[in-house]
C-alpha positions as CSV (number, residue, x, y, z in Angstrom):
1,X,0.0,0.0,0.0
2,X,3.0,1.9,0.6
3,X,3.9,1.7,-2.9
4,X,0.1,2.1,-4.3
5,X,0.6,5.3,-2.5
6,X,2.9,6.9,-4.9
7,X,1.7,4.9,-7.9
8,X,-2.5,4.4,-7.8
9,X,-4.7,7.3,-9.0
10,X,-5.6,9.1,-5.6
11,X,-9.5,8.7,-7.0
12,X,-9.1,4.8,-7.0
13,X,-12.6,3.3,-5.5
14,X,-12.3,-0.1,-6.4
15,X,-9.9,-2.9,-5.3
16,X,-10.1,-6.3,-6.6
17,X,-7.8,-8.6,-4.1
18,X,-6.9,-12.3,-6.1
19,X,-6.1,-14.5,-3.1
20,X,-8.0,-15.7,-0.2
21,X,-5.4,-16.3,2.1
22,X,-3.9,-15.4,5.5
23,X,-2.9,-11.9,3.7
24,X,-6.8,-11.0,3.0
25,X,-8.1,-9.1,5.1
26,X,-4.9,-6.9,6.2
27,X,-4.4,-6.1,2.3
28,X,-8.1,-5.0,2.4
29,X,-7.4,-2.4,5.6
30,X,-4.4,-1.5,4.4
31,X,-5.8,-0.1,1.4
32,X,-8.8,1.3,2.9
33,X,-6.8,3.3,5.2
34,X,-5.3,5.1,2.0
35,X,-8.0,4.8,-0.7
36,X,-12.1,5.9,-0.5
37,X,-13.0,2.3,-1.1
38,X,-16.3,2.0,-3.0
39,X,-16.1,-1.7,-3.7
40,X,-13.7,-4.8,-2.6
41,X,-13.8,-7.5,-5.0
42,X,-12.0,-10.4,-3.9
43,X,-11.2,-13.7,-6.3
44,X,-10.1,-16.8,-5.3
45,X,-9.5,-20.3,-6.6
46,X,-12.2,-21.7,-3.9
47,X,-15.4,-20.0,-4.3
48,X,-16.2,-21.2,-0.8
49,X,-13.6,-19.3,0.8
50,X,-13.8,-16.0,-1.5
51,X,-17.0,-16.0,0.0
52,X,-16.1,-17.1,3.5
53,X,-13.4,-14.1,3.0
54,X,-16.2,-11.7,1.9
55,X,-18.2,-12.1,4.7
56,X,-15.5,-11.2,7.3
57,X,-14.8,-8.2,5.6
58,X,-18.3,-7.1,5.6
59,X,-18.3,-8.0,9.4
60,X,-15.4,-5.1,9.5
61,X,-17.0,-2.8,7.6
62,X,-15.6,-2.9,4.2
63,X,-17.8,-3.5,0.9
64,X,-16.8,-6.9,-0.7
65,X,-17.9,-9.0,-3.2
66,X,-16.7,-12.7,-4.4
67,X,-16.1,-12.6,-8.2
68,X,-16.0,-15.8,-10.1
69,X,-12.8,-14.8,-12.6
70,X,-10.2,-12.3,-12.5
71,X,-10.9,-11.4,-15.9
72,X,-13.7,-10.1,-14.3
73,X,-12.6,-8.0,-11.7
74,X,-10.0,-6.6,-13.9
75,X,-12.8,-5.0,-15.8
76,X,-13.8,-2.9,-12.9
77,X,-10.8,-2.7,-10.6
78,X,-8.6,0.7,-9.9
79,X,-6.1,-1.4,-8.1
80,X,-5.3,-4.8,-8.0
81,X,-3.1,-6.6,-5.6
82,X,-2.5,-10.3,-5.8
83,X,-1.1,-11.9,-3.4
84,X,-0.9,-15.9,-4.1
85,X,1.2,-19.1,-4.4
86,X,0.5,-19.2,-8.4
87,X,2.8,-21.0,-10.9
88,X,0.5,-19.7,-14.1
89,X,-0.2,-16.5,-14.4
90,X,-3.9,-15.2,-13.1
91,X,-3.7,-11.9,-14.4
92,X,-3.7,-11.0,-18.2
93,X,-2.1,-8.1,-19.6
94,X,-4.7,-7.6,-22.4
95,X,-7.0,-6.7,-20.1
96,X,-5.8,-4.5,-18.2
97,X,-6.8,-0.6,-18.9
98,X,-5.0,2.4,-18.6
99,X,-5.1,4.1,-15.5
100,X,-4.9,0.9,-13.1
101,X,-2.4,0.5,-10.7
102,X,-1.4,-3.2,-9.8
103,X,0.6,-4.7,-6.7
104,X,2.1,-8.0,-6.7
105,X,2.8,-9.7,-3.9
106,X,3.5,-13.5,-4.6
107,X,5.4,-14.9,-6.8
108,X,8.5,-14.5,-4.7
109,X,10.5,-17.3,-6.3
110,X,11.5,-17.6,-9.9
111,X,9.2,-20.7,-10.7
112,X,5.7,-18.7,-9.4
113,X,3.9,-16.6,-11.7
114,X,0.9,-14.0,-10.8
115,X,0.8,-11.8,-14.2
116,X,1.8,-12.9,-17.6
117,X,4.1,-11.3,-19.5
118,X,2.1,-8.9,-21.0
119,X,1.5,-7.5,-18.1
120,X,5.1,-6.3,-17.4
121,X,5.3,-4.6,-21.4
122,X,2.1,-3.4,-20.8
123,X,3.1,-1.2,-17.6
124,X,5.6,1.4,-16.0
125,X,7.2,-1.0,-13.0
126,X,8.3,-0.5,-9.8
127,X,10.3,-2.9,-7.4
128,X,10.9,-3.1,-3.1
129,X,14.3,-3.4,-4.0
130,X,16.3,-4.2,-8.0
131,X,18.4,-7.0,-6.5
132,X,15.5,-8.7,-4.8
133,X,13.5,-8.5,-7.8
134,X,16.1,-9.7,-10.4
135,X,17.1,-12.8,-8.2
136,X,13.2,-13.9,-7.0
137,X,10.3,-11.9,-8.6
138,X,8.9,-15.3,-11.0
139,X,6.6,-13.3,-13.0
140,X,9.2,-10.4,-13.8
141,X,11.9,-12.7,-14.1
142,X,9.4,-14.9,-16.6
143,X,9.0,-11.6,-18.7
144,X,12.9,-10.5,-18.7
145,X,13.2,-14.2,-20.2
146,X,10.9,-14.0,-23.0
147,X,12.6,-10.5,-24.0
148,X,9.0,-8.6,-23.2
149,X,10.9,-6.4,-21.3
150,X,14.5,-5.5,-20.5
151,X,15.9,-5.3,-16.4
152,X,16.3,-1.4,-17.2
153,X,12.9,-1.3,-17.5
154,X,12.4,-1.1,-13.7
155,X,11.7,2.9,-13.4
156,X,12.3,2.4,-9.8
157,X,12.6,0.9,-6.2
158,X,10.2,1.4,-3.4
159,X,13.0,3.5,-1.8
160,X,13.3,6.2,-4.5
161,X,9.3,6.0,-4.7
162,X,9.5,6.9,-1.0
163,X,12.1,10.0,-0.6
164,X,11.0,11.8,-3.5
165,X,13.8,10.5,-6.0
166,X,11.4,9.0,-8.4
167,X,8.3,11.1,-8.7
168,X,5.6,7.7,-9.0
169,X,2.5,8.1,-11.3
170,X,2.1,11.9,-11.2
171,X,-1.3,12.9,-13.0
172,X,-0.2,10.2,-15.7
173,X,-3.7,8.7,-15.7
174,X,-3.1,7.1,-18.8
175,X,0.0,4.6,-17.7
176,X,-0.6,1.4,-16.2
177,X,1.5,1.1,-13.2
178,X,2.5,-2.0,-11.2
179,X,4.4,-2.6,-8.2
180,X,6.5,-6.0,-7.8
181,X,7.3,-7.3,-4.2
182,X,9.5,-10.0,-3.2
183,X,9.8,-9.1,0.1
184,X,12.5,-7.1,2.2
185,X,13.2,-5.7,5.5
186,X,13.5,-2.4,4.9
187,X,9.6,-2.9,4.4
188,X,9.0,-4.2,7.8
């Protein structure tokens, strides 16, 4: 959320959260203590527990709905934040839209996969940190590999997002922005 900070449209009112994990319901506070949260969609391989995950959300107050596909969600989402254990990638690139802002979360070794490829050549990226990112992120890794991007197309680290060095989204409401995590201490 730190990063969705500098890198989201300010206006963004819909979050769509693939995962239905541990990491649930603090993603959704987290981003409802920065963002005027209109709507919550949350996807999840188990129907069951996206809407198990739904309901405890609306016991705290926050608007969710279970989805049935990403593709989905992707039409209506603002910001997306995955945060899953995924080999194949859940999110397309074709269909994201300009203006979205995306945070990745899994995928923190180089054989997991949240967003394909397209995804990454689609967007203006941001890292935690460059050397976490070009030794673990799978997905970004994936897309360095199949030459649909280049390493130097990292614009910059959660670090020069935070002290002003990189400027983040600006009023660019046309760029699609995304944010991969591997994980780090400086974030904790």
């Amino acid at each position: 959320v730190l990063a969705a900070s500098r890198l989201a449209r300010p206006d963004s009112a819909t979050l769509l959260v693939i995962g239905t994990g541990a990491l649930n319901a603090p993603i959704i506070e987290a981003y409802a203590s920065a963002f005027a949260l209109k709507r919550v969609l949350i996807w999840g391989r188990d129907a069951a527990k996206g809407e198990g995950v739904g309901c405890a959300a609306r016991e705290q107050g926050y608007p969710p709905a279970a989805i049935a596909t990403v593709g989905g969600g992707l039409v209506e989402a603002d910001i997306v934040s995955a945060a899953t254990l995924a080999t194949e990638p859940l999110i397309a690139g074709a269909a994201l839209r300009p203006g979205m802002h995306i945070d990745l979360i899994g995928a923190f070794r180089p054989d997991m996969c949240e967003a394909d490829v397209e995804s990454f050549a689609r967007a203006r990226i941001f890292v935690d940190t460059r050397e976490g990112a070009l030794e673990e992120a799978g997905d970004l890794l994936q897309a360095i590999a199949a030459g649909a991007i280049a390493a130097d197309a990292i614009e910059a680290d959660l670090a020069a997002l935070c002290s002003g060095a990189h400027p983040g989204r600006g009023d660019d409401r046309e760029a699609i922005t995304l944010f991969k995590s591997v994980g780090t201490a400086i974030e904790d």
